[in-house]
C-alpha positions as a LaTeX table, in Angstrom:
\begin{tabular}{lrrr}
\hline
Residue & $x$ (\AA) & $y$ (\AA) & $z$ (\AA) \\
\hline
Unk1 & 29.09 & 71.97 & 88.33 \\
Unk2 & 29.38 & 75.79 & 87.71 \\
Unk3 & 28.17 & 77.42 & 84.90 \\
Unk4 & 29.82 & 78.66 & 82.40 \\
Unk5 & 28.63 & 81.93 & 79.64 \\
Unk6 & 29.64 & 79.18 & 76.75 \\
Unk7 & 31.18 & 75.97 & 76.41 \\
Unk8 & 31.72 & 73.27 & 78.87 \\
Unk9 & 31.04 & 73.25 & 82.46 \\
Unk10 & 33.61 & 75.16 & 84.65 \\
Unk11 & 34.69 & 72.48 & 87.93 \\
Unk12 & 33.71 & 73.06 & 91.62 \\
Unk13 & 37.45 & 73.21 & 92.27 \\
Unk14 & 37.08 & 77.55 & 90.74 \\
Unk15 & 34.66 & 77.64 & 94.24 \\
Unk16 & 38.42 & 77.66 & 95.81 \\
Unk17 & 39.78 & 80.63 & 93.11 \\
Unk18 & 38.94 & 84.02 & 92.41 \\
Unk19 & 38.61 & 84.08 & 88.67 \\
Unk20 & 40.87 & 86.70 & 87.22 \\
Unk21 & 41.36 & 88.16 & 83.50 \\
Unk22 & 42.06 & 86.25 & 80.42 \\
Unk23 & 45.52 & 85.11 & 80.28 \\
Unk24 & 44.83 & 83.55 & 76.49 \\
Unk25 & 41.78 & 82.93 & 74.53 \\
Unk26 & 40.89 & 80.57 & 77.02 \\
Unk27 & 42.34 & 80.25 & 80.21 \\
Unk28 & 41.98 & 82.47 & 83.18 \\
Unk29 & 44.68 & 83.74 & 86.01 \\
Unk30 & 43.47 & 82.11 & 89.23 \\
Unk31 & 44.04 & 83.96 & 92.25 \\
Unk32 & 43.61 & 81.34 & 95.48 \\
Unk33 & 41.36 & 82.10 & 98.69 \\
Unk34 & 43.98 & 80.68 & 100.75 \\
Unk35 & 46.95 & 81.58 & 100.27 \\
Unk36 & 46.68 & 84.40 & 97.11 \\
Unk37 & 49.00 & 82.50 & 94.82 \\
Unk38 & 48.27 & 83.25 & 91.24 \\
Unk39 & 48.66 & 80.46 & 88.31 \\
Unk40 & 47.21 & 79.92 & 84.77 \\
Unk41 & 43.56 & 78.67 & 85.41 \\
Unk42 & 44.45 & 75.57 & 83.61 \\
Unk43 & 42.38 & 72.53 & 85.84 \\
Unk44 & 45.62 & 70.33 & 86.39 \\
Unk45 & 47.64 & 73.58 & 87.94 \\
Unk46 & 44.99 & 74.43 & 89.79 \\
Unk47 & 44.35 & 70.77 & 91.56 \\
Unk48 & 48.28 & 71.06 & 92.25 \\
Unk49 & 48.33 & 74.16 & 94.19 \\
Unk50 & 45.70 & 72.62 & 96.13 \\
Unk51 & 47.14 & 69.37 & 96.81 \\
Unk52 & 50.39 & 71.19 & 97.84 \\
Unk53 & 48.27 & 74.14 & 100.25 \\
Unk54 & 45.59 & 71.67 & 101.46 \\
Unk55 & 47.05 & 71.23 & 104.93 \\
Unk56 & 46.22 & 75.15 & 105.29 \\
Unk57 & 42.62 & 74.61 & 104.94 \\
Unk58 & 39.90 & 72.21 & 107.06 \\
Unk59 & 39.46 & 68.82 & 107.08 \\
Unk60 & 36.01 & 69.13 & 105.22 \\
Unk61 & 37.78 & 70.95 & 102.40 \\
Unk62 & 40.16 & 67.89 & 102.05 \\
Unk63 & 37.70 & 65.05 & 101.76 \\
Unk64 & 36.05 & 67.43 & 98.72 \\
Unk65 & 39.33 & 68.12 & 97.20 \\
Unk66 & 39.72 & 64.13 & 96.98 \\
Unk67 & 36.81 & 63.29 & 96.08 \\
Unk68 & 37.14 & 66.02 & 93.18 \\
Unk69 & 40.61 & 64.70 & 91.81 \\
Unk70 & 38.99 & 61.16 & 91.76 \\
Unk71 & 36.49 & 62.18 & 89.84 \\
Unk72 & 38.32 & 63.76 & 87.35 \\
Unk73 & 40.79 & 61.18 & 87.32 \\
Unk74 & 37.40 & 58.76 & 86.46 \\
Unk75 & 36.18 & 60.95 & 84.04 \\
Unk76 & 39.68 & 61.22 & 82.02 \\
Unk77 & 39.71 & 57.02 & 82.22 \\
Unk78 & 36.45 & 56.83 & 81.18 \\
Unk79 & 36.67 & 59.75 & 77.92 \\
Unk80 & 39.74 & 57.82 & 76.80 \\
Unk81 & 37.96 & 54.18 & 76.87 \\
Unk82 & 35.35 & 55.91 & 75.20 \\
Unk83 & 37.96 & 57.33 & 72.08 \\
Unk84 & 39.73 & 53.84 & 72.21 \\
Unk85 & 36.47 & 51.94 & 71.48 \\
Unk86 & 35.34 & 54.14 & 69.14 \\
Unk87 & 38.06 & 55.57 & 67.43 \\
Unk88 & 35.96 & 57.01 & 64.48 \\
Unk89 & 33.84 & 59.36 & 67.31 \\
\hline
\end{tabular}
């Protein structure tokens, strides 16, 4: 994972975006290296506009891109076991 100047850990999907200014207190614009389409930097727009572009881009690219959105698919599943078994946490 990238790092970040404070809090979490940015995703290797932002390897695919050129990080742009602040929209809020917390979300970048990201600008894409394919195709220059702006959104909010917000994770789940960003894996969109990929999904959407990825036949513009290589076949290595693809298998990372899906092997990305599994993971974070695995990682929500697992956070909201996590706050179901231990709802005081």
């Amino acid at each position: 994972m990238l790092l970040k100047k404070q809090g979490r850990m940015k995703s290797p999907i932002w390897l695919h975006f050129i990080e742009k200014p602040l929209l809020n207190s917390s979300h970048y614009e990201a600008k894409c290296k394919y195709c220059s389409g702006k959104m909010g930097g917000v994770l789940a727009n960003i894996l969109k506009h990929l999904k959407e572009e990825y036949p513009k881009v290589n076949n290595e690219f693809r298998i990372s891109l899906y092997e990305l959105i599994n993971t974070n698919n695995n990682t929500k599943k697992i956070e909201i076991n996590v706050h179901v078994l231990n709802p005081l946490n």
